[in-house]
C-alpha distance (Angstrom), angle and dihedral (degrees) to the residues before:
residue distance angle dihedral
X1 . . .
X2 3.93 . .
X3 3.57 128.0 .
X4 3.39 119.9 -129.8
X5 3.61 139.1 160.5
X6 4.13 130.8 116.7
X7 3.90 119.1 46.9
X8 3.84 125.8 -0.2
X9 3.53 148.0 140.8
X10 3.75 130.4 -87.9
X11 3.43 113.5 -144.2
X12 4.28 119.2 -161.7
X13 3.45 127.3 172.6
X14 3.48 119.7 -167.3
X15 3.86 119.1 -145.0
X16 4.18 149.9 135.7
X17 3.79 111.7 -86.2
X18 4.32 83.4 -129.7
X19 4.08 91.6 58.5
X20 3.56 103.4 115.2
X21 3.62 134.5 -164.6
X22 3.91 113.7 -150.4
X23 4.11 90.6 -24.0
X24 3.73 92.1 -44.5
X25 3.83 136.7 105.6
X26 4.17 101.2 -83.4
X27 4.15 81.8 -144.8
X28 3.84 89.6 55.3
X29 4.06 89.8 46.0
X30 4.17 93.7 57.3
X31 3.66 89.8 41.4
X32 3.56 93.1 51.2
X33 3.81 96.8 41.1
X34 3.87 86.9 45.8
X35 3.82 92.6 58.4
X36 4.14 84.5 40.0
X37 4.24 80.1 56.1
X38 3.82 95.9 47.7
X39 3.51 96.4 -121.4
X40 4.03 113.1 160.4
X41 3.49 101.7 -110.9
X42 4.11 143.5 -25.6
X43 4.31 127.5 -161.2
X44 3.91 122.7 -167.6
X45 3.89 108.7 -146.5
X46 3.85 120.5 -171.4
X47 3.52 123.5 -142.3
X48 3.88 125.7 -136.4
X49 4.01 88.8 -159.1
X50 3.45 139.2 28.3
X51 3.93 155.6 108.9
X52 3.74 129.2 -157.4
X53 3.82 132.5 -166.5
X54 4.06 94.8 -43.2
X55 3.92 85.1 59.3
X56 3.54 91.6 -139.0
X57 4.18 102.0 144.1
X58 4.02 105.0 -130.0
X59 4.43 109.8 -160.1
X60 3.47 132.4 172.5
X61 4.19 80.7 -147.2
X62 3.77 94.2 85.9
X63 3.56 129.6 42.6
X64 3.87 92.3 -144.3
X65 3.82 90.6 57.0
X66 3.91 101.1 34.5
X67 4.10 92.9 101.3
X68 3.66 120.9 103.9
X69 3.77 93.9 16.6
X70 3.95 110.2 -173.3
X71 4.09 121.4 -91.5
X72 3.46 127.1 -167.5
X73 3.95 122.1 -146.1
X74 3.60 105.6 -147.9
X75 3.89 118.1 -167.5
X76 4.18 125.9 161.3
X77 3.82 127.9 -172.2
X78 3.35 146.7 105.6
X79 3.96 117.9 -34.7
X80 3.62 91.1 -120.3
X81 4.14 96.4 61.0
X82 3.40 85.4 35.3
X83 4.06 96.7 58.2
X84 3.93 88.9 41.0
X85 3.89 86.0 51.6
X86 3.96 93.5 55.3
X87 4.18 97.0 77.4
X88 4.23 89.1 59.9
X89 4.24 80.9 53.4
X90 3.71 89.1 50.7
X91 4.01 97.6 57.3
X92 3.99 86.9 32.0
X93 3.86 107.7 47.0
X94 3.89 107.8 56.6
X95 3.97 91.5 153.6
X96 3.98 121.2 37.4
X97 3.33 150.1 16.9
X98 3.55 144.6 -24.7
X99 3.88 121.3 -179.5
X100 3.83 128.5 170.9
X101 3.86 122.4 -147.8
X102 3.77 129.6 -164.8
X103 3.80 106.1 -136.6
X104 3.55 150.1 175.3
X105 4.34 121.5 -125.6
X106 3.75 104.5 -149.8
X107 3.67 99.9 162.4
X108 3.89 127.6 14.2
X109 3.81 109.6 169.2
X110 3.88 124.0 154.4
X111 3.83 124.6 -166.6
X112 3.58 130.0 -84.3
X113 3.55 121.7 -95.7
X114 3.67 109.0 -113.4
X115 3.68 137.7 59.0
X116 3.93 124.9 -11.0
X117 4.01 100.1 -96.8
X118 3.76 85.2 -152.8
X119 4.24 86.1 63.2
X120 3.80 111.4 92.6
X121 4.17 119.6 -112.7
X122 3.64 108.7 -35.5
X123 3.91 99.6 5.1
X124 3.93 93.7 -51.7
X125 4.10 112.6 155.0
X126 3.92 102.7 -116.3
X127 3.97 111.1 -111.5
């Protein structure tokens, strides 16, 4: 598991939840290829409204405009894997966004191996 806590880099990309990468969700391709990398951690957050550099607004509001709603790529670790991360974004990301952040880890804690404490006595799905 990494380590992780103190300064870092935020990496966000910016893209429509129907880019694709090779017939595949673009959003699932970074995540994947950032786990493939070793990075600590990536999140995928979908937008409800948005519009980009066509200026074409994208909203869950109205069925005629709910395609291509916005997704965020989320990824956080140390500027180092972060910078040797940004080539894979150049041959992925051929519309969007790609911002850098500067900041600070103050708590970086995974889950226990072992059993899922929300399961019931001996692994059991709660009612």
């Amino acid at each position: 598991m990494t380590s992780l806590t103190g300064r870092a880099l935020r990496l966000t990309v910016y893209i429509g939840e129907d880019d694709t990468w090779h017939r595949r969700p673009l959003y699932s391709e970074i995540v994947h290829r950032a786990h493939a990398a070793g990075l600590a951690g990536a999140s995928v957050f979908r937008g409800i409204e948005g519009f980009g550099a066509s200026s074409r607004i994208h909203t869950s509001r109205l069925l005629s405009l709910s395609e291509d709603l916005p997704v965020a790529v989320v990824v956080v670790d140390t500027e180092e894997r972060i910078r040797a991360f940004l080539p894979q974004l150049d041959e992925l990301v051929r519309e969007g966004l790609v911002t850098l952040d500067e900041c600070e880890v103050v708590r970086y804690v995974g889950r226990a191996p072992g059993p899922d404490p929300a399961a019931g006595p001996e692994g059991e799905e709660p009612l």
